[in-house]
NUPAVEX-217080 format. One record per atom (N, C-alpha, C): residue in one letter; atom name; x, y, z. Coordinates in Angstrom, 1 decimal, m for minus. Example, Ala and Ser with C-alpha at 12.3 -4.5 7.8 and 13.67 -1.06 7.14 Angstrom:
REM residues 2
+------+------+--------+--------+--------+
! code ! site !   east !  north !     up !
+------+------+--------+--------+--------+
!    a !    N !   13.2 !   m5.7 !    7.8 !
!    a !   CA !   12.3 !   m4.5 !    7.8 !
!    a !    C !   13.2 !   m3.3 !    7.8 !
!    s !    N !   12.8 !   m2.2 !    7.1 !
!    s !   CA !   13.7 !   m1.1 !    7.1 !
!    s !    C !   12.9 !    0.0 !    7.9 !
+------+------+--------+--------+--------+
REM end
This chain:
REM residues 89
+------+------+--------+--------+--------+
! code ! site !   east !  north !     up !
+------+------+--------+--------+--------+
!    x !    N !  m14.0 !  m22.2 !  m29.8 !
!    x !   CA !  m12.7 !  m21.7 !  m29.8 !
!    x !    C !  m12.6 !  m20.3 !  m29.1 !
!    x !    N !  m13.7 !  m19.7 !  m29.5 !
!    x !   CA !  m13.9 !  m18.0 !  m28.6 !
!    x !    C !  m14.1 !  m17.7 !  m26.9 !
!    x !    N !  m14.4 !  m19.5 !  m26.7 !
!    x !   CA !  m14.6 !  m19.8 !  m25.3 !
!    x !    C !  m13.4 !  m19.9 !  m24.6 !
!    x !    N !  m12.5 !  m21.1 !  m25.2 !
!    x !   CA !  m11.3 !  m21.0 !  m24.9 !
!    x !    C !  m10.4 !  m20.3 !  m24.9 !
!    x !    N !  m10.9 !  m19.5 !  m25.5 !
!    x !   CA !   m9.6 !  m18.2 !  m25.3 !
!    x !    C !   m9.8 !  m17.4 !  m24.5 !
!    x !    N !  m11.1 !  m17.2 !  m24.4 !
!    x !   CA !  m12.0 !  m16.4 !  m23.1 !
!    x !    C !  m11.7 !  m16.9 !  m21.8 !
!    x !    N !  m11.2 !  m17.8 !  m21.7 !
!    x !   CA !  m11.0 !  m19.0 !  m20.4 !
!    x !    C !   m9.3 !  m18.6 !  m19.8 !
!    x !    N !   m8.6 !  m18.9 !  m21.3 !
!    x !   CA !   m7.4 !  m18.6 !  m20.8 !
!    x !    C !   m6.7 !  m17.2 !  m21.0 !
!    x !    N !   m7.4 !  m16.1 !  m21.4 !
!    x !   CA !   m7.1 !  m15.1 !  m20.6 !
!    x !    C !   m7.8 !  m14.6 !  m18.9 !
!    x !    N !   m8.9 !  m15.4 !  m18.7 !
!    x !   CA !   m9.5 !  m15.0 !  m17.4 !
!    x !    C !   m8.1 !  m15.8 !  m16.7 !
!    x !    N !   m7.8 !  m16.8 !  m17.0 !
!    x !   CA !   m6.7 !  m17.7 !  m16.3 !
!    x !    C !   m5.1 !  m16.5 !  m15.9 !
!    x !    N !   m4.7 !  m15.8 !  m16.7 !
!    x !   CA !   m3.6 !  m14.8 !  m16.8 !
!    x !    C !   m3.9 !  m14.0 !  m16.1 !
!    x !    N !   m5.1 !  m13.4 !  m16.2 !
!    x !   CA !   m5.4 !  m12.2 !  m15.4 !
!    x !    C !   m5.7 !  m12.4 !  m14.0 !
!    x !    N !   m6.2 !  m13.8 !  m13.5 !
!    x !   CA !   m6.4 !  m14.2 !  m11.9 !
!    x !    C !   m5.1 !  m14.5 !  m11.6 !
!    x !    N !   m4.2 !  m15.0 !  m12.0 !
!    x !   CA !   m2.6 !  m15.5 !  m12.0 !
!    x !    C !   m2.0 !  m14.5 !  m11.0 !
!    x !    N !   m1.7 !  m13.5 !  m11.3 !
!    x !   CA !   m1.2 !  m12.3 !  m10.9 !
!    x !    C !   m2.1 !  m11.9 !   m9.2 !
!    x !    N !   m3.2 !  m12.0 !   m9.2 !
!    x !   CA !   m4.2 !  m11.3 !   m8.3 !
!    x !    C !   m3.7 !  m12.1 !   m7.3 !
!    x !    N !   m3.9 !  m13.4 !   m7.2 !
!    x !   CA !   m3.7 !  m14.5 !   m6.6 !
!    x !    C !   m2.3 !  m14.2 !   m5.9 !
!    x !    N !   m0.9 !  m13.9 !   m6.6 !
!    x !   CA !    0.3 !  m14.3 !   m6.4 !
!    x !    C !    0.6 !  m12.8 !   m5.4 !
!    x !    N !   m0.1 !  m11.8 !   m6.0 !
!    x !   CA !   m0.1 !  m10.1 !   m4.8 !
!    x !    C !   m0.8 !  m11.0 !   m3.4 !
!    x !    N !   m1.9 !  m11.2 !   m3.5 !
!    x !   CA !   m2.3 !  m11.6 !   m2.1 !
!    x !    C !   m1.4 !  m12.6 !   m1.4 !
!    x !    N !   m0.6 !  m13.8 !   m1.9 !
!    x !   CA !    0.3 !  m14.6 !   m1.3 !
!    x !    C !    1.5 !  m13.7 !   m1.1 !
!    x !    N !    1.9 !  m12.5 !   m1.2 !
!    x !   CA !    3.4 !  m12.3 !   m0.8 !
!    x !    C !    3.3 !  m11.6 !    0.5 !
!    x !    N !    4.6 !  m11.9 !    1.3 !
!    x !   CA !    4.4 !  m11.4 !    2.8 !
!    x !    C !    4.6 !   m9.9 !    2.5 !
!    x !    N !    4.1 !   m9.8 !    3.7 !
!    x !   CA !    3.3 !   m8.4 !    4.0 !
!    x !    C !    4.3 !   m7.2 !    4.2 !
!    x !    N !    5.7 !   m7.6 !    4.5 !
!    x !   CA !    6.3 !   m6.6 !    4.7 !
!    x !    C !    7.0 !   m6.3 !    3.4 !
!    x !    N !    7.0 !   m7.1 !    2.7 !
!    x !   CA !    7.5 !   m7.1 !    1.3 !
!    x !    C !    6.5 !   m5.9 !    0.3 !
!    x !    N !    5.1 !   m6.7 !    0.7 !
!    x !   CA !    4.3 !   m5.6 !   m0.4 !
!    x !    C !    4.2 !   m4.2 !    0.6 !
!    x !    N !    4.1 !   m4.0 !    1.7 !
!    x !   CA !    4.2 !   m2.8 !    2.2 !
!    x !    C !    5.6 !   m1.8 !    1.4 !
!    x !    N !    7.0 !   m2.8 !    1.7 !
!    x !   CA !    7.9 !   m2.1 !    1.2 !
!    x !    C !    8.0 !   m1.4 !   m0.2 !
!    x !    N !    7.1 !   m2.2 !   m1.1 !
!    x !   CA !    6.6 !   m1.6 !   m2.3 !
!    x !    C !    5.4 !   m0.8 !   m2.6 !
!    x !    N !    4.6 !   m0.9 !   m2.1 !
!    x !   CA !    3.4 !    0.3 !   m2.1 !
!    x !    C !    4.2 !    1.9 !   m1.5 !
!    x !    N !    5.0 !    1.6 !   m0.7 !
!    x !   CA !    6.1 !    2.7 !   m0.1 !
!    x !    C !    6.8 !    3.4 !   m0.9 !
!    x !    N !    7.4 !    2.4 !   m1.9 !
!    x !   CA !    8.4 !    3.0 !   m2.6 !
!    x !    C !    7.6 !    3.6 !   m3.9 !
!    x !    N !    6.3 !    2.9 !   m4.6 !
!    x !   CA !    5.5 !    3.6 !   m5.0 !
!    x !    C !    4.6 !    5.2 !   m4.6 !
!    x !    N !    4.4 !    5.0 !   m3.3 !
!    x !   CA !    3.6 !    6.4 !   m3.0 !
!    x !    C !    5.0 !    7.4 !   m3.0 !
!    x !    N !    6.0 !    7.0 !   m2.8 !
!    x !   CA !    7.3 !    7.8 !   m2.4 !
!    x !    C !    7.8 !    8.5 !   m3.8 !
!    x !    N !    7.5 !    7.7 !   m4.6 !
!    x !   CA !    7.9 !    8.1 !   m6.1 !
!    x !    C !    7.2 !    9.1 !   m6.5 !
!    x !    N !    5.7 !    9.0 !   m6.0 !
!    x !   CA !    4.8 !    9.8 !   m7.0 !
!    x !    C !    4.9 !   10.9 !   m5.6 !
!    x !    N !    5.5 !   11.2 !   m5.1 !
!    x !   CA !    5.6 !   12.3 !   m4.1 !
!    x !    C !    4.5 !   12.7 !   m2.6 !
!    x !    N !    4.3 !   11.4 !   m2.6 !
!    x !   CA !    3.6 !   11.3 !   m1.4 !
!    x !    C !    4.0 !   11.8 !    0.4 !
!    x !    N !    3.5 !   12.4 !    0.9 !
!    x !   CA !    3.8 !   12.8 !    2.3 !
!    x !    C !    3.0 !   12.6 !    3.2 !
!    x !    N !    3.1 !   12.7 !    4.2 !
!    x !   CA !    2.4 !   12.5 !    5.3 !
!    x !    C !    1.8 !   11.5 !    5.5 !
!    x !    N !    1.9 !   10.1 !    5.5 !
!    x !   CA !    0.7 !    8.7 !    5.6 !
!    x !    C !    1.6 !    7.8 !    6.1 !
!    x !    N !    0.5 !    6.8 !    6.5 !
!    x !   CA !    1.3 !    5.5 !    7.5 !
!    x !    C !    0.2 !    4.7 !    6.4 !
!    x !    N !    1.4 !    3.4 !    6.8 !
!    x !   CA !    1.4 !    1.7 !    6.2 !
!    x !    C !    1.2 !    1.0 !    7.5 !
!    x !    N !   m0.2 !    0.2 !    7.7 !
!    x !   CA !   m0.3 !   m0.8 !    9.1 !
!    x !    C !   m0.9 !   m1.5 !    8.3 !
!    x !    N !   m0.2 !   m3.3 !    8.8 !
!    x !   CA !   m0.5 !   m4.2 !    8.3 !
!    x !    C !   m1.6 !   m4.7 !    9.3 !
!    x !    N !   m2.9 !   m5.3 !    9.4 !
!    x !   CA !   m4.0 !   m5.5 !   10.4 !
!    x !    C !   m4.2 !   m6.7 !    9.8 !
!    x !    N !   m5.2 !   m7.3 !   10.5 !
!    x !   CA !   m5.7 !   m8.7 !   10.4 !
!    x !    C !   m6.7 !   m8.6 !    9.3 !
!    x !    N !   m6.8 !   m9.1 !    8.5 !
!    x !   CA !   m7.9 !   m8.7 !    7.7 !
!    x !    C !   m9.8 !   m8.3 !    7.9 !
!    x !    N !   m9.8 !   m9.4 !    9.2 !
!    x !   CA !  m11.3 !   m8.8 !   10.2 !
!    x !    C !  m11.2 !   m7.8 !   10.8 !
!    x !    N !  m10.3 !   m7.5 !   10.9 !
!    x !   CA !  m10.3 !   m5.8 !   12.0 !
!    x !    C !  m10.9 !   m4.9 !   11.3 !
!    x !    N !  m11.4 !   m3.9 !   12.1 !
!    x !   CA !  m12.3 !   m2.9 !   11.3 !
!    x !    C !  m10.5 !   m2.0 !   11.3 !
!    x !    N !  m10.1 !   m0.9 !   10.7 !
!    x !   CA !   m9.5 !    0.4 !   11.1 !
!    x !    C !  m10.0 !    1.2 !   10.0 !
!    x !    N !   m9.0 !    2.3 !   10.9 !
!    x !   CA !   m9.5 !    3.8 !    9.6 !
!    x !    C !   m8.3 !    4.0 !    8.6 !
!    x !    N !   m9.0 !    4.0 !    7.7 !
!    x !   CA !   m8.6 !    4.1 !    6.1 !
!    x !    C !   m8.6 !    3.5 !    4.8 !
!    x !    N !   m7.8 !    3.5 !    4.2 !
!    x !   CA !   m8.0 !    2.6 !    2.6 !
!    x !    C !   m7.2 !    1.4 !    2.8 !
!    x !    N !   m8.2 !    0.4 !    2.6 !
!    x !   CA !   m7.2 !   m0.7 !    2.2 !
!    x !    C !   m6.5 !   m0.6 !    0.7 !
!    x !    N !   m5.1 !   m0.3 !    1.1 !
!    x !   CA !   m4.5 !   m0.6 !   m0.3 !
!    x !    C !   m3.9 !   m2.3 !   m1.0 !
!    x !    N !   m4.0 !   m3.5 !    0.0 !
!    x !   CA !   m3.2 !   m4.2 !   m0.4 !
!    x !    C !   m3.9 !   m5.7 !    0.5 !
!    x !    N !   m3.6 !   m6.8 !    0.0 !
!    x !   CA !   m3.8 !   m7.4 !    1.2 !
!    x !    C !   m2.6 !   m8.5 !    0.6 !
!    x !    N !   m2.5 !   m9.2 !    1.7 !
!    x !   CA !   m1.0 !  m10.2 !    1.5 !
!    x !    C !   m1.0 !  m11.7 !    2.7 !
!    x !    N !    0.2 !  m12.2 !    2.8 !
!    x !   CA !   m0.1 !  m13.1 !    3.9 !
!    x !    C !   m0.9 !  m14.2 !    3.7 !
!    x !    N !   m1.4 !  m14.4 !    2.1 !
!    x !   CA !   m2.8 !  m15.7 !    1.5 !
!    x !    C !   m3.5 !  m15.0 !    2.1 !
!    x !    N !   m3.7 !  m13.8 !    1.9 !
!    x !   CA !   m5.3 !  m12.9 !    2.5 !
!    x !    C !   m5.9 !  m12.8 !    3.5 !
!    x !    N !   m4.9 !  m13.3 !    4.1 !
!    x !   CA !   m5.2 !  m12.9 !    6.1 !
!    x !    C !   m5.1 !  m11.7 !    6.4 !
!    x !    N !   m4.1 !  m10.9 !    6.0 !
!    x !   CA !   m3.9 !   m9.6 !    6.4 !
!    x !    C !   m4.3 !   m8.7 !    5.1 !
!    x !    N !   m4.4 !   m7.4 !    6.0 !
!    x !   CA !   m4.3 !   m6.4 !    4.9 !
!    x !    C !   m3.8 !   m4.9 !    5.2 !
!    x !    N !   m3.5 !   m4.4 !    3.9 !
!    x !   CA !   m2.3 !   m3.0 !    4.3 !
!    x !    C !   m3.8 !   m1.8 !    4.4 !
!    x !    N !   m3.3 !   m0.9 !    5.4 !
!    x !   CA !   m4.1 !    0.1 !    5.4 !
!    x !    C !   m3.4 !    1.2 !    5.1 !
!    x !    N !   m4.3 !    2.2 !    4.1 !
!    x !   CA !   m3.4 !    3.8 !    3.8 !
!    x !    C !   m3.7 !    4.7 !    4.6 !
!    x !    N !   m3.5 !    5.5 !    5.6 !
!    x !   CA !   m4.0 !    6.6 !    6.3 !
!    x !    C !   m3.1 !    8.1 !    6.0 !
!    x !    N !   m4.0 !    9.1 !    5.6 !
!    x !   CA !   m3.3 !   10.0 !    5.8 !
!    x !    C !   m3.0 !   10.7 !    7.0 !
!    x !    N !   m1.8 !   11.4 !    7.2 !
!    x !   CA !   m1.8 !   12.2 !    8.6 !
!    x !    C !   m1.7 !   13.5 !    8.1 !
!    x !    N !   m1.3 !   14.2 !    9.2 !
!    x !   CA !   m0.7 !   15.5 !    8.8 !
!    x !    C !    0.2 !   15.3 !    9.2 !
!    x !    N !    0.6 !   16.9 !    7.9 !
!    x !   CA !    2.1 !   17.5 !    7.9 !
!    x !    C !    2.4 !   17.4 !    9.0 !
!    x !    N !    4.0 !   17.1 !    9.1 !
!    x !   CA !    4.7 !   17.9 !   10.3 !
!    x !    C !    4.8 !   19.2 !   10.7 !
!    x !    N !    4.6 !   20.1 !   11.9 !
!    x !   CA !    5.1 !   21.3 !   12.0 !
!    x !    C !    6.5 !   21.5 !   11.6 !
!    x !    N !    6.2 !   22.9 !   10.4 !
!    x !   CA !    7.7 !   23.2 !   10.2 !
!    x !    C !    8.0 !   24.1 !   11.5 !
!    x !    N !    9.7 !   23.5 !   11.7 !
!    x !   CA !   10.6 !   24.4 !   12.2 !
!    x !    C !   10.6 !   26.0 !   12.0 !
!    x !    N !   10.3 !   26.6 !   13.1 !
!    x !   CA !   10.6 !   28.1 !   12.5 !
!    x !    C !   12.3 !   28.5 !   12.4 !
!    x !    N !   12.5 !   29.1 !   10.8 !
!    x !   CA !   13.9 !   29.3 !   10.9 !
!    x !    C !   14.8 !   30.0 !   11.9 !
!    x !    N !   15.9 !   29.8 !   12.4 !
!    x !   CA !   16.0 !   31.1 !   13.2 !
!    x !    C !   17.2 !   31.9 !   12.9 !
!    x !    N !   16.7 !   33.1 !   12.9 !
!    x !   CA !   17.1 !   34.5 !   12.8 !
!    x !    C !   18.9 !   34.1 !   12.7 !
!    x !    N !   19.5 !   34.9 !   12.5 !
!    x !   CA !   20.8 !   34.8 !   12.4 !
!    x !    C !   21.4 !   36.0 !   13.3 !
!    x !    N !   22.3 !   35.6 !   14.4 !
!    x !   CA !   22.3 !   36.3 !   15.6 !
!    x !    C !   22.8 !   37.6 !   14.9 !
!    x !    N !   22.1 !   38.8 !   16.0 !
!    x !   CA !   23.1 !   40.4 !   15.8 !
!    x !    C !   23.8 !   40.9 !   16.4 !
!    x !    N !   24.7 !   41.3 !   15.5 !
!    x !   CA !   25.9 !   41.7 !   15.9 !
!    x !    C !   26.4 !   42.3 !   17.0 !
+------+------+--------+--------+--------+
REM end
């Protein structure tokens, strides 16, 4: 009985893993987005690559039935604008 139960929660928990890697890719990018955006994230790019490609950064996602995958990179900040002065009189 301990087996079986053991079975069908492994079955619930691959369910889910399975169904992230089948959704297209611009869909889960658009959500990893709206997640890093929430928790106040700045400065990084989202590229969807082939899943053999080597690039630089974290894979955060893969999608597309696991052909592709999302890559995290951080950049840098933008240069801030310097303010400017307020003309004299």
């Amino acid at each position: 009985m301990k087996l079986l139960a053991a079975m069908g929660v492994l079955l619930f928990v691959s369910v889910p893993a399975h169904a992230q890697a089948a959704k297209p890719c611009e869909e889960l990018k658009d959500e990893i987005t709206k997640k890093l955006d929430a928790k106040g994230v700045k400065g990084y790019t989202l590229e969807i690559v082939a899943k053999d490609k080597d690039a630089e950064g974290k894979v955060v996602g893969t999608c597309d039935g696991g052909t592709k995958k999302i890559i995290y990179t951080k950049t840098s900040a933008p240069a801030a604008t310097p303010a400017k002065e307020p003309p004299k009189p």
